[in-house]
N, C-alpha and C positions, 0 to 999 in steps of 0.2 A: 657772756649772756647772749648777745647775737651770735655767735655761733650755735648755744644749743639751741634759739627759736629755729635759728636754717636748719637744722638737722632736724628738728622736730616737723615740718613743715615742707620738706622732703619726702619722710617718712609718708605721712600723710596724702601726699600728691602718690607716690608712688602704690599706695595703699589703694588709693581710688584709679587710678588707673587698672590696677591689676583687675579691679573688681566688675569693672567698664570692660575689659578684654576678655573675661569670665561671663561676662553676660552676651556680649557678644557673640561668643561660642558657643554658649549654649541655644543662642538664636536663632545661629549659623544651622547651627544640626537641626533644631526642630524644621524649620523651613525645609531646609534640606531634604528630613524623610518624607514634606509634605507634600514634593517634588513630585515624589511616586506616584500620585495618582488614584484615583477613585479604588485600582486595583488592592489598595494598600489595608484599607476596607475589612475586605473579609481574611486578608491574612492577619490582621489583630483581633479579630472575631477567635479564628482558630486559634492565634496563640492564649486567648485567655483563657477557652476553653481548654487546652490542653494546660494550662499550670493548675487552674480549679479541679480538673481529674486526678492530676500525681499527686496535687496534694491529697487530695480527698480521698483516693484510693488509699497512700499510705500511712494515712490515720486508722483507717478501716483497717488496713490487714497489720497494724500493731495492735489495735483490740482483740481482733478476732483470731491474732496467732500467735499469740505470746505464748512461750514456752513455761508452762508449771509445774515442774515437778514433783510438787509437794502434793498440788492438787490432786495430780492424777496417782501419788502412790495412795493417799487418803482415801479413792474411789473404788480402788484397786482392794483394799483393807474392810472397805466397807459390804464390796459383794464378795470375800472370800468370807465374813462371820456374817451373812446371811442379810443384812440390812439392805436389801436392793431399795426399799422405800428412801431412806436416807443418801443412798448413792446417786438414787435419781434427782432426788430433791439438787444434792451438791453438782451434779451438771448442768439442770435446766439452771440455775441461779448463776451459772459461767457464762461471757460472750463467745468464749474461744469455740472456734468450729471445731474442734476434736468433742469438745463435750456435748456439743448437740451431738454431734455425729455416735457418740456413747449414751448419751439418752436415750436415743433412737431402738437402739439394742437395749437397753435394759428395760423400755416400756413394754419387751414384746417377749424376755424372758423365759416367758411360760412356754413359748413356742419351741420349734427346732434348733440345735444350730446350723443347720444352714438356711431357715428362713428370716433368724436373728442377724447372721450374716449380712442375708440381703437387704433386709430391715438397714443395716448401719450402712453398704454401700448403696442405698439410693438414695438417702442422708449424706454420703459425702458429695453426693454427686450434684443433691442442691446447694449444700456448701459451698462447692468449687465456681458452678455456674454465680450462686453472689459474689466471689471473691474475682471474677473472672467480668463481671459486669463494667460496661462502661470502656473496656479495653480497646474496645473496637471504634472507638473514637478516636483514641490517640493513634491505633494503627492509618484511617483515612484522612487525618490531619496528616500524619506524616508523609503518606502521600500525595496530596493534596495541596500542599501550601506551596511545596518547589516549585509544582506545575502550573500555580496562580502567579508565581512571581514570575516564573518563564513567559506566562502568558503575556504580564504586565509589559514585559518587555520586547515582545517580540510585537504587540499593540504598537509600543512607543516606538520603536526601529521603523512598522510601517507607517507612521504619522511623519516621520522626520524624511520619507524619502518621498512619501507623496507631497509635502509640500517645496521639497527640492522639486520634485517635478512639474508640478502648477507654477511656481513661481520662477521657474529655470535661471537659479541661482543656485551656488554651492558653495560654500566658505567650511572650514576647517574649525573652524568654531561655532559656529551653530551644530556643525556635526556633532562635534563631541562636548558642548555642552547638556544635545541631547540626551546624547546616550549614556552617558554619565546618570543624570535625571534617574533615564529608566532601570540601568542596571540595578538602581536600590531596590523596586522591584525585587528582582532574582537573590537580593542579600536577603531581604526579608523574609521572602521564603522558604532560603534553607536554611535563616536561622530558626525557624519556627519550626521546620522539620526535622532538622537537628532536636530539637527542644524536645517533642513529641518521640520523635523516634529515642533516645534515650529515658525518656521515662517510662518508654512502653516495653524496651526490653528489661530495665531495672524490676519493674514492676511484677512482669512474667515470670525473672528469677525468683522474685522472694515468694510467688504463689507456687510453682514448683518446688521450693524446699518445704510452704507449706502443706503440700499436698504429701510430699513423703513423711512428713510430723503427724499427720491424720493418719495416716496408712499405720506406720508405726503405732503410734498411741491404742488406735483399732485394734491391729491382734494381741497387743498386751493385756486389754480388757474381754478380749474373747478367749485367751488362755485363764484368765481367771473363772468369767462365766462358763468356763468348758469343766471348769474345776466343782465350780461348784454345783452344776446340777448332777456331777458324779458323786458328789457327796450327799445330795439328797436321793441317789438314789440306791446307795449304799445303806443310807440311815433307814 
């Protein structure tokens, strides 16, 4: 029976110790990045602005480019047996930029095909420009963040040698306790620019595939519209 209270009461100790060394460390580090300095500031500015954009971007361009096939052969169906009224209705009620960008052209039907054309490419072209919005945030964070953290540290480097110099002292430790300090600085920064810079080429990828999903979808519906006003003018 003493044996299992020691062993319980071990456990215990050992328990709250770990738990005491886990706090510790986690304290160790908060302080630690607090090290860095006022600089640190605007690179957590930028990095939450750049997480709030990937995400937010990639929400946005799953709405707006989700691939349907059903839809588009349904709209395809609908202007070959003449119902453009009902073909329009079923794109304007779509998010996906290919259906605006097929609205665009069928609200203007009556017209040429090459003015119906233009009609759908200057339709894609505001498209792309919303789908392309905001990007340009993540490309100046990505540049931007390395060179704040660089900054931070090359602040901190002149801080530690001008007070070796005022104080005409040098120890080995205060050296590199400095710089230590500031280097977080420069981690901070390209971890943020890392951060930024891979959302913003991810990002560009999947608007480029959407952009040839547009294009695509585009002359599918202009081979139909090509169809059918040969048929009305056949009839």
């Amino acid at each position: 029976m003493n044996l299992l209270t020691l062993l319980q009461a071990t456990a215990t100790v050992a328990q709250m110790a770990g738990d005491q060394t886990q706090d510790i460390a986690q304290e160790s580090y908060f302080s630690l990045i607090l090290k860095g300095g006022w600089i640190l500031l605007p690179i957590l500015l930028l990095s939450l602005l750049s997480i709030y954009i990937i995400i937010n971007k990639w929400i946005t361009l799953n709405r707006v480019g989700k691939k349907d096939s059903i839809w588009l052969s349904r709209v395809m169906e609908l202007v070959v047996e003449g119902k453009i009224d009902k073909a329009l209705k079923f794109c304007v009620e779509r998010p996906y930029a290919s259906a605006q960008v097929i609205a665009a052209g069928l609200k203007d039907i009556q017209l040429s095909e090459s003015e119906i054309e233009e009609s759908m490419q200057l339709e894609a072209r505001i498209q792309i420009t919303k789908m392309e919005s905001q990007m340009n945030y993540l490309g100046i964070t990505a540049s931007i963040a390395p060179m704040l953290g660089f900054l931070g540290t090359i602040l901190g480097i002149i801080k530690i040698f001008y007070e070796i110099a005022t104080k005409n002292s040098f120890t080995i430790d205060t050296m590199s306790s400095g710089l230590y300090q500031k280097m977080i600085c420069s981690a901070a920064g390209l971890f943020v620019g890392i951060v930024a810079y891979t959302g913003y080429y991810i990002l560009n990828g999947r608007i480029d595939k959407m952009v040839v999903h547009i294009e695509k979808d585009s002359n599918e519906i202009l081979k139909a519209i090509r169809n059918y006003k040969r048929s009305m003018e056949t009839a």
